[in-house]
C-alpha positions, 0 to 999 in steps of 0.5 A: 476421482480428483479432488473433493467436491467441495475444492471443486466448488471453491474452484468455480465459485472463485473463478466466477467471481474473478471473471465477473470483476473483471468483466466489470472493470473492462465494461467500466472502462469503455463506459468512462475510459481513464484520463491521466491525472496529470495532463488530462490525455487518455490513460492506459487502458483500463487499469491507470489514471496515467497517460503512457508519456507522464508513465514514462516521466515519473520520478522512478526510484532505482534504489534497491535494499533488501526489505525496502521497495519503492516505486518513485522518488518523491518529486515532481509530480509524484510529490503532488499526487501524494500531498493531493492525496492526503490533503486534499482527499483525492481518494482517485490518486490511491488508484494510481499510487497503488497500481506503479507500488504494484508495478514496482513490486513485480519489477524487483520479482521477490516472493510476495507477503502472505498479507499487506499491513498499512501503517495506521493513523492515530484515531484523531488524525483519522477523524480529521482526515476521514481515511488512511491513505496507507490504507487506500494505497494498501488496497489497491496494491494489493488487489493488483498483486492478489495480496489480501491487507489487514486494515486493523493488525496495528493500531497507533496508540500514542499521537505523536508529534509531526516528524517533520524538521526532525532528525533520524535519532529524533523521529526514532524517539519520537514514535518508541512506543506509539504503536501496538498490535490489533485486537482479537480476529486482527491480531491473530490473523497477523500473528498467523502470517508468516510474511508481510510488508507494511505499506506507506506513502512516502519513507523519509528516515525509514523510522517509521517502518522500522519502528512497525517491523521490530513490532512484527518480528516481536510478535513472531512474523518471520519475515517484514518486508517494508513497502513504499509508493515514494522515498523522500531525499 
């Protein structure tokens, strides 16, 4: 006999859920069939908000690192999904951000992260706000590409002062020291990861990310990979 019963149930049981949600999503998707957010034609079916020409158009980034992946250039209109993202609470736009890192992820076809880390906000900021978007892209970029995310393996500590105007030797002053790891369940389930990637909306200098990656390699992850939807000029 093959297997024990109980893997055979796990089995099963996961991949009744998985065709449940995606018969949800195709039933979803002919009852209200996406739009594109940027010209109001219709998306492509059923997984992007975008029509396959603003697709086509968008800024895509073809720099290539070893540890940094990013989907697009932070231009039109890839600069205005994400501002309206972040200030204006389009939480739809985390959908479509999520869903070109993904694209861009297969793309460059390197080993996945065990785990997706968003870059936290500090709690004031999240009040403010009401939501990461680190987070929100995380999550759909993860349900994508099958990788589960950590909402809590960080926390930010310190509220720092915006990086905007700052230079790189600035920005890298400026956040020493305003992170640290999760607590409790979150931390060991971090530390447990061999390979993860954090996740961004846009990287400007990379300070921030590689501020969070030497955290990580500290706390004894082997491999950080840094994750972006957008790379700023």
């Amino acid at each position: 006999m093959f297997g024990s019963t109980g893997s055979n149930v796990n089995l099963k049981g996961r991949w009744w859920f998985t065709s449940m949600r995606r018969l949800s999503r195709l039933l979803g998707a002919t009852l209200f069939p996406p739009r594109c957010c940027l010209c109001g034609f219709e998306g492509i079916w059923p997984d992007l908000d975008l029509c396959a020409f603003c697709r086509a158009d968008l800024p895509w980034d073809d720099a290539c690192e070893p540890d940094c992946i990013t989907a697009l250039r932070f231009e039109a209109p890839a600069d205005q999904l994400i501002r309206e993202l972040k200030y204006q609470q389009n939480t739809a736009h985390a959908r479509v951000l999520g869903e070109l890192l993904a694209s861009a992820v297969r793309q460059r076809g390197q080993p996945l992260p065990q785990l997706l880390v968003p870059v936290p906000l500090y709690r004031s900021r999240f009040r403010e706000r009401g939501f990461n978007q680190a987070l929100a892209i995380a999550r759909y970029a993860g349900r994508s590409l099958g990788v589960p995310h950590a909402a809590r393996a960080l926390r930010r500590v310190r509220d720092t002062p915006s990086q905007t105007g700052l230079g790189r030797a600035e920005r890298r002053e400026n956040l020493r020291g305003a992170f640290a790891l999760g607590r409790g369940d979150a931390r060991r389930r971090l530390q447990r990861a061999g390979h993860v990637a954090i996740v961004d909306d846009v990287i400007t200098t990379g300070s921030t990310s590689s501020e969070l990656r030497q955290l990580l390699l500290e706390s004894g992850v082997a491999r950080v990979d840094r994750w972006a939807v957008a790379r700023a000029p």
